[in-house]
C-alpha positions as CSV (number, residue, x, y, z in Angstrom):
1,X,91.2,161.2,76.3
2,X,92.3,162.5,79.7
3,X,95.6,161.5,81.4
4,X,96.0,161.9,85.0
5,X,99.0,162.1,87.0
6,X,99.1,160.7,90.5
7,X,102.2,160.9,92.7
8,X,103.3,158.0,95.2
9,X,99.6,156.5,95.0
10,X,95.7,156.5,93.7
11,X,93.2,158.8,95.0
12,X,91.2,156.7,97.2
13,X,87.8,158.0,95.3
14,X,88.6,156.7,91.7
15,X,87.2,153.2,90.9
16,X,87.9,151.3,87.5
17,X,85.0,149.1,88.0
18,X,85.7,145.2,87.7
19,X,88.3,145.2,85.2
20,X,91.5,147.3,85.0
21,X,93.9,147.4,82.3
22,X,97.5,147.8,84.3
23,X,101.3,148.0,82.7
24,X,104.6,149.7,84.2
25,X,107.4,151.5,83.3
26,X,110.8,151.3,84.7
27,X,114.0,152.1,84.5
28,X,115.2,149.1,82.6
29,X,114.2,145.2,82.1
30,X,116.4,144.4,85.0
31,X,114.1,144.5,88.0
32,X,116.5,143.5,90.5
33,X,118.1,146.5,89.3
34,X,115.9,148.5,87.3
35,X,113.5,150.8,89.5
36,X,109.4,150.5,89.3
37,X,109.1,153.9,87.8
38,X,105.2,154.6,86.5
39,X,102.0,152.4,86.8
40,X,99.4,152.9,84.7
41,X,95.8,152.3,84.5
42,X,92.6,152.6,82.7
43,X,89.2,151.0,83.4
44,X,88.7,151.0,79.0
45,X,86.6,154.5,78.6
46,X,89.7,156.4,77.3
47,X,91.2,157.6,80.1
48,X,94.2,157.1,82.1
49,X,95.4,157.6,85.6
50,X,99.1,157.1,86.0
51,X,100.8,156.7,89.3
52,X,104.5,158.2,89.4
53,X,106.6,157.0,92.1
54,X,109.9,158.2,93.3
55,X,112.8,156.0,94.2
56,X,112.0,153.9,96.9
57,X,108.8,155.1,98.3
58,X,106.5,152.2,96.9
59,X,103.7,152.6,100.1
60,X,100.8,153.4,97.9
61,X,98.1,151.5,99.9
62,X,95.2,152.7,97.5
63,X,96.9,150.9,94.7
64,X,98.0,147.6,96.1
65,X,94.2,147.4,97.9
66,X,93.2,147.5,93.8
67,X,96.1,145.5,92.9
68,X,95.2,142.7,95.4
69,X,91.5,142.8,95.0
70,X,89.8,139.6,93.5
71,X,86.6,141.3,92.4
72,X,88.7,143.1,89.8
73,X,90.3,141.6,86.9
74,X,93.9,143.0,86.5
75,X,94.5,142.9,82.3
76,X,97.9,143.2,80.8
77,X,100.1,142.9,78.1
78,X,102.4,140.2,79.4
79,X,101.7,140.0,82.8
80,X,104.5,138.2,83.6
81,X,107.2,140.7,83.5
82,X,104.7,143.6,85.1
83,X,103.5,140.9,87.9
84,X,107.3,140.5,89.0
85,X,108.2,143.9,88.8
86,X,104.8,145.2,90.7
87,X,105.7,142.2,93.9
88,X,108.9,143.5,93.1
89,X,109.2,147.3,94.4
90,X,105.6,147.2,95.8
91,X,105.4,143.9,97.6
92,X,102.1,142.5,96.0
93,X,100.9,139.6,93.6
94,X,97.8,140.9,91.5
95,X,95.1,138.7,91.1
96,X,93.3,138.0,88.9
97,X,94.6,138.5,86.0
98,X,94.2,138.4,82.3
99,X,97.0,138.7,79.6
100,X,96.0,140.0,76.2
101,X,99.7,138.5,74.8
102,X,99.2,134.9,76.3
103,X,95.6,134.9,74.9
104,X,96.9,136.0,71.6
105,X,99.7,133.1,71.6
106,X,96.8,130.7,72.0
107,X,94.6,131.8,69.5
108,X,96.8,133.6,66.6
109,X,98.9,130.2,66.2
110,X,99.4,131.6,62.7
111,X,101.4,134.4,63.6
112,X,104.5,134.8,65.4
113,X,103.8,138.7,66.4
114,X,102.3,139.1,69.9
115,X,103.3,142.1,70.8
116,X,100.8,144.9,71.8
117,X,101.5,147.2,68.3
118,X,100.9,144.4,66.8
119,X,97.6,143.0,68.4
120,X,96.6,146.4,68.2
121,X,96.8,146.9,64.7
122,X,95.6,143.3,63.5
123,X,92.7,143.3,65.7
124,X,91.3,146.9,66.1
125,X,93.1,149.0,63.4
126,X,95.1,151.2,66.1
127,X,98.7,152.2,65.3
128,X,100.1,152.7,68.3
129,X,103.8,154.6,68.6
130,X,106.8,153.4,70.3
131,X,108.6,156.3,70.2
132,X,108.6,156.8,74.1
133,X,109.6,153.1,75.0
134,X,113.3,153.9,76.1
135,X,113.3,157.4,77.8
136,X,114.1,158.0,80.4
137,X,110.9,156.9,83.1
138,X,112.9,157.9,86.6
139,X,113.1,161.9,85.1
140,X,111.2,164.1,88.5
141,X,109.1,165.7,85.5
142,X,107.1,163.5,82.5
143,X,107.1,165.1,79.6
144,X,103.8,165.2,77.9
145,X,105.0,162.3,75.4
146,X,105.6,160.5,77.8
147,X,102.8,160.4,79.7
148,X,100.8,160.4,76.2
149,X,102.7,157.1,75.6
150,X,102.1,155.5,79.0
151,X,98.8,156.0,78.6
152,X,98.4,154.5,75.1
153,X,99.2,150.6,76.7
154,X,96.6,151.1,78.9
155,X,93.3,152.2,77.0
156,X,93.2,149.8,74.4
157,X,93.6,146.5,76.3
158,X,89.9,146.0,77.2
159,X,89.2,146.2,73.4
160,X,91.8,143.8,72.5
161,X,90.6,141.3,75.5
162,X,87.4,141.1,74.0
163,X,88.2,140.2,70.7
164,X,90.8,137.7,72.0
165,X,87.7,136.3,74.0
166,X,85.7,135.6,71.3
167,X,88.1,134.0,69.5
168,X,89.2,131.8,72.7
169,X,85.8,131.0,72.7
170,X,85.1,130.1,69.1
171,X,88.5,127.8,69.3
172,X,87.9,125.7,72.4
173,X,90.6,127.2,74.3
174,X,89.0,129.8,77.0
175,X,89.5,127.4,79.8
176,X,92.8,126.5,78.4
177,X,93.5,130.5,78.7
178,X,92.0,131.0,82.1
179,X,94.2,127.9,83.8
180,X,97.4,129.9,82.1
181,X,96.5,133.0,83.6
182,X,95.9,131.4,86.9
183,X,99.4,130.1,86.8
184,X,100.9,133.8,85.6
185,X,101.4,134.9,89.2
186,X,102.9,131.4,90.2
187,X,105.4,132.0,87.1
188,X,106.4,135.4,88.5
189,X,107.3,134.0,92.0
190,X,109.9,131.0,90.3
191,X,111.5,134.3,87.9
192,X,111.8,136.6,91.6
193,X,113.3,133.0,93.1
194,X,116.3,132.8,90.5
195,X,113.9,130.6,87.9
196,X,114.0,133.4,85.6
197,X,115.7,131.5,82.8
198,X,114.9,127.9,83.2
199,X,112.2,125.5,82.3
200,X,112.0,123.8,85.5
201,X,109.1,121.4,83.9
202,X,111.5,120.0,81.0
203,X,113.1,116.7,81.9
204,X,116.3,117.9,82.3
205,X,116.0,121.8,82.9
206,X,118.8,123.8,82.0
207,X,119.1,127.9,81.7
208,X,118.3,129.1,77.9
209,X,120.8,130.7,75.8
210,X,121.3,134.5,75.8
């Protein structure tokens, strides 16, 4: 596995073919208030190129071009919260998009565990660590955990898509799935326009508890 650390944006040379598995780090799970710390990507051979940013230069022109372009599949692990954060600090929607946990929730409806150590254990026997979740993203310097960690939500995702695909597929539900994922970056705009907590298609929305 190689991990390599860009600074304010991609090269404009490297390519991650038509589908790039994409996540963030930040300073928090506030991103009004939380900083855009880290992107980080993978094309699914291994490697990871992870894009540091310091506090507020977003510019990164290399990355949004990718970001925005719709010959590429973006692929996360809930896209929603890295879709708002990424239009967010740098001023982008991706599209298209493809979200291993909203593809799980359609086809694991025997489970109640979505989250990526847990999709990566049940469905390709990886046991990925956590250990790195709450440091400290915003340091000048990434410590090679870090960076080790960052990388490890990227290069499994095009595995994990593939086995959720089959299984969309062999449960009726791929165009169900693809609809959804359509609507993610439509979801991300009503959470940046206050909507963040409120089902605004229930008959009487109201904001859900804390």
């Amino acid at each position: 596995m190689a991990i390599t650390l860009h600074i304010g944006d991609l090269p404009a040379t490297v390519s991650f073919g038509d589908c790039v598995a994409v996540d963030t780090e930040s300073m928090g799970l506030n991103w009004d208030r939380d900083r855009l710390c880290l992107v980080q990507l993978s094309s699914g051979d291994g490697n990871a190129h992870l894009v540091q940013f310091k506090a507020g230069d977003f510019s990164a022109p290399h990355l949004k071009k990718l970001m925005t372009d719709p010959k590429v599949t973006k692929l996360f692990h809930y896209a929603r919260a890295d879709l708002t954060t990424i239009m967010k600090y740098l001023g982008v929607m991706p599209a298209p998009v493809y979200c291993t946990k909203i593809a799980s929730v359609l086809v694991r409806t025997f489970s109640d565990r979505h989250g990526l150590k847990d999709l990566t254990r049940d469905l390709i026997g990886i046991d990925l660590s956590k250990e790195q979740q709450t440091s400290d993203w915003g340091a000048p310097t990434l410590s090679h955990d870090q960076m080790t960690y960052a990388a490890s939500d990227v290069l499994h995702l095009h595995k994990l898509k593939a086995v959720l695909d089959t299984r969309l597929a062999r449960e009726n539900r791929a165009e169900l799935a693809r609809k959804i994922m359509d609507f993610l970056p439509v979801r991300s705009e009503l959470d940046l326009a206050g909507w963040r907590d409120i089902d605004i298609f229930s008959h009487k929305p109201t904001r859900k508890p804390d």
